[in-house]
Each structure stands twice: as C-alpha cells, then as structure tokens.
N, C-alpha and C positions, 0 to 999 in steps of 0.2 A: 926680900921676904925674911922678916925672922924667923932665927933658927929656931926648927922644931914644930911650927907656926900648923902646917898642914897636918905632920905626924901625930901633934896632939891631940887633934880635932877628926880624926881619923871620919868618913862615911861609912856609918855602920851595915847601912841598904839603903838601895836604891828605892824612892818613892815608887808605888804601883801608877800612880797618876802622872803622868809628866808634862810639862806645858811647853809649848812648841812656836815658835818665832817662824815668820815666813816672807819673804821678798816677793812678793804680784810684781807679775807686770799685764797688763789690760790687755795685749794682744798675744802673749804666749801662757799656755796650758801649765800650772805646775808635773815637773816628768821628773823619774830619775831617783823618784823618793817612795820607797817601801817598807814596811816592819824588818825585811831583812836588813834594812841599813840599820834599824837599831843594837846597841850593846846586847847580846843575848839569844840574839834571832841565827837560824841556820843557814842565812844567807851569805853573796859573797862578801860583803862591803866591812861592814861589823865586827868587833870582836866580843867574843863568848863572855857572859859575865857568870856563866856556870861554875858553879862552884863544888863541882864534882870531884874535883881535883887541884891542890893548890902547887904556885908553881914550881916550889921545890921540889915536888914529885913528878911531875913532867920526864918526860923521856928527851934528852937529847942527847945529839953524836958526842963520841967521843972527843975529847979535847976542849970542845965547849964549856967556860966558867962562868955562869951567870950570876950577874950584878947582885948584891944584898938588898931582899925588899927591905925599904925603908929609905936608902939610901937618899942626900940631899944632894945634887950635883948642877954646876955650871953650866951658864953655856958653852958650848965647845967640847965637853964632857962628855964622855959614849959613853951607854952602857947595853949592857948584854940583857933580854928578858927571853922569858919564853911564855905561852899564853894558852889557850885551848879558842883555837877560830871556830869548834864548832866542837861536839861530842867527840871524841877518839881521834880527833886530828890538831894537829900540833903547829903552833909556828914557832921558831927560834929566831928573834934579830937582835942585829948590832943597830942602834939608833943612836945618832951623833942628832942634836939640838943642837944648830947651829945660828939662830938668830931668832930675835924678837923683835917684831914691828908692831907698831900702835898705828892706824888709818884712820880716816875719815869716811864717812859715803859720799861728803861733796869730790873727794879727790882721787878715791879709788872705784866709788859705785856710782859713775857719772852710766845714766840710761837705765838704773832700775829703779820701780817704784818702789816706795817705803810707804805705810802709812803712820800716823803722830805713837803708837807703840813701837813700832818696829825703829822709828827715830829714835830711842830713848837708848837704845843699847850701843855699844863699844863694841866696833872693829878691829880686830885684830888678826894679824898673819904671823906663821910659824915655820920656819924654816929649817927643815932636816933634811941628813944626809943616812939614808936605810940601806942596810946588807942583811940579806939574808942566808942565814948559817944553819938553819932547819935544811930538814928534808922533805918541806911541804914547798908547791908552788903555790905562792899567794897573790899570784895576778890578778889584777881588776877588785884588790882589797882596799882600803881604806886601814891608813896607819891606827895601830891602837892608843893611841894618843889625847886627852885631854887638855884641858888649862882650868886653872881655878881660880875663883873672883876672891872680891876681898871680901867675902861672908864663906869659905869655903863650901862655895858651890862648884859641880866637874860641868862644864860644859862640852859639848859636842861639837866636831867642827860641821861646817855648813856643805852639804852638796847642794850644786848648781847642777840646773837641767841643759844649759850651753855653756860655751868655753867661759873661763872667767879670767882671761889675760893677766889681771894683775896678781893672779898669786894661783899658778898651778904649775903640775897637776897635783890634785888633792887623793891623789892615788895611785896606789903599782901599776906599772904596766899591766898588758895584758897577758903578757907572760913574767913571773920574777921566781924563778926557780931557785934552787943551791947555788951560793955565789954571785947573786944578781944585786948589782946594787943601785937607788935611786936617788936621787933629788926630789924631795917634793915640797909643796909648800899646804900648808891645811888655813882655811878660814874659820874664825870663829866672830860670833856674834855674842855678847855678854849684856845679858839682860841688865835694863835700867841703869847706865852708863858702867858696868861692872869693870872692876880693875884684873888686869892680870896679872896674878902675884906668882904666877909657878906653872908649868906644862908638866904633867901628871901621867905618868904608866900605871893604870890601876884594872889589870882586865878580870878582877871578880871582887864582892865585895867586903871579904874578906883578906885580901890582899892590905899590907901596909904600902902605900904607893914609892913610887921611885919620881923624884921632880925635880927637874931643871929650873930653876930660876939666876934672873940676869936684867941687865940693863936693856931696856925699851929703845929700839933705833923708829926712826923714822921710817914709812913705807916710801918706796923709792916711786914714784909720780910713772903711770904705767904708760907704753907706750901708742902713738894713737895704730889705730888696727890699716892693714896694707890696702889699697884699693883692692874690690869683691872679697872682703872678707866679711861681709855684714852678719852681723848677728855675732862675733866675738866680742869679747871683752865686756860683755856684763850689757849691750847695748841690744834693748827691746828680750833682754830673756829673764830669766825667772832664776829664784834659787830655792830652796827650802833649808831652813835653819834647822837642826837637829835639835830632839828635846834637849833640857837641861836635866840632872839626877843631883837631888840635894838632901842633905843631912837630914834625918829626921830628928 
C-alpha cells in the first residue's frame, strides 16, 4: 500500500444505506446475524462507531500507552487501541496482525452456495494474535477490525451461522477478561473481486485509522472435517457477509 494511501483519503462517514453480501445455503436458515452485529449497534459482537467520545480521551488503566491514530504498521506489528464497544464502556487491546491470506471459494468454501454476485467478490482471511489490557470482559465480541479495498472501501468480516474450519474463530471466547489473550482468524468477503490493500482500526468515524498492511500468503488448504462431524467447515451451512461502509 502506498504510503499515506488510506490516511489521505480518510472515510468521513459512514453511508446510512449499506449493501450486504450473503452466502445461502438451500437447506440451512440464515442465523447468527443481527443489527447488533453491526458497527454501532449495543450489541455483543460489534464495535461502537459512536462518536461520543474520541479515543484519546478514553479511560484506560494505568501504564497502558496507546498506539498513535494514524499510525502505518506491518505485519507482525502490535499496536495498542482503545474504543467505546457500547456507551460508557470501554475495551482496551493489544492487537498483533499477524498474517494475510488471499482464498478462493473453490478451495476454501467447498459446500456453500454462492449465487453469480456473491461470485464476484475476494476472499480473504486475517490472522491475529489479541490481548486484552482493559478492564472490560469482551467475550463473545467480534475483533474491531476492518480491511480495505482498492477504492478505499472498510469492509466487515463475515459471520457464519455454523463452524467455518478454515479460518476461525472469528471471535473472543466466551469469556476474555483482563489478561486474556486470543488467536483469531476474521473473514472477509470484498465486493467485486476487491483488493486488499490494508486491515484497518477505525472504531468511529472520526477516527484517523491505524492499518496493517503486508504481503498476501496463500490460504493454507483446510483440513477435511473428522467422521460425525457434519455440518463443519462451511459444509451444508450458511454465512452472512457483513455490510460494507464506504466514502462518501
């Protein structure tokens, strides 16, 4: 990504309208997908894009030095944010970006249906390493984490309504208190073959973002699922694509 590239072109707000990508499958229910998953919403999944409060002014423990918005940073490169997961409550993480993979649907989303729009879009997986250094437990959240195309559009990663083997979980445990720390892996879906130029910290929209970019690995070819495990790994289930939020 060149330097600057995102920082210049900053998202001023987020569109009222937003247009929404979705994985069917003919024999399972879309589940698992609510307004609180979206940016904004008082749920658990989402982060706040309230802009009540920016992040320099955030309350966090002592010792705590959080990252400079704006910041450009590699992979491999942690940095420190803090955010508002909902009115008056606070998360603080350490978020290492640890790997970028480009997929396919023939190689990673063998068993769910696409239809000829939902074909058009780029697969991609995001691999971090999250510690959380707040005083909030953000179990069963969804990292505040973006990517962004090569038209500097933020996309959302994708929740699935069943396991999605080759790149999870796409979320805290169900408990991640003070000190907890995870692996996780996020999906994302990038309309009309969309490039990924950057993974993006932007949790209001005022915020100058903080973004990882790095070299594109290959996704590692998932493994086939144990006997009685049916219904893992993306086989007869369902996902829902999160909206996308683009410049105006």
């Amino acid at each position: 990504m060149p330097a600057g590239l995102h920082n210049d072109r900053v998202v001023s707000r987020f569109r009222s309208s937003l247009v929404a990508l979705a994985l069917l499958s003919a024999s399972t229910l879309l589940a698992g997908c609510s307004g609180d998953d979206d940016p904004g919403a008082d749920g658990s999944s989402g982060p706040s894009t309230s802009a009540s409060a920016t992040e320099s002014s955030l309350p966090v423990p002592d010792g705590v030095e959080l990252t400079t918005a704006g910041s450009q940073l590699a992979v491999d490169d942690t940095a420190t944010v803090a955010y508002e997961v909902r009115q008056g409550v606070v998360g603080v993480l350490e978020i290492k970006v640890s790997r970028l993979e480009k997929t396919t649907f023939k190689k990673s989303f063998v068993g769910w249906e696409l239809d000829p729009g939902q074909k058009k879009a780029s697969p991609y997986f995001v691999r971090a390493t999250i510690t959380n250094v707040g005083e909030t437990d953000l179990g069963d959240r969804r990292p505040p984490l973006y990517i962004v195309d090569g038209t500097n559009t933020l996309v959302e990663s994708t929740t699935f309504a069943s396991a999605f083997t080759p790149c999870e979980p796409g979320s805290f445990p169900k408990a991640f208190p003070t000190g907890a720390s995870a692996k996780v892996c996020l999906v994302f879906l990038s309309p009309n073959k969309g490039e990924l130029t950057a993974v993006s910290f932007r949790p209001s929209q005022d915020f100058d973002p903080i973004t990882w970019s790095g070299e594109l690995q290959k996704a590692k070819k998932p493994k086939p699922d144990k006997p009685g495990k049916g219904g893992k790994g993306g086989q007869n289930g369902s996902a829902d694509a999160e909206p996308t939020a683009s410049p105006s």
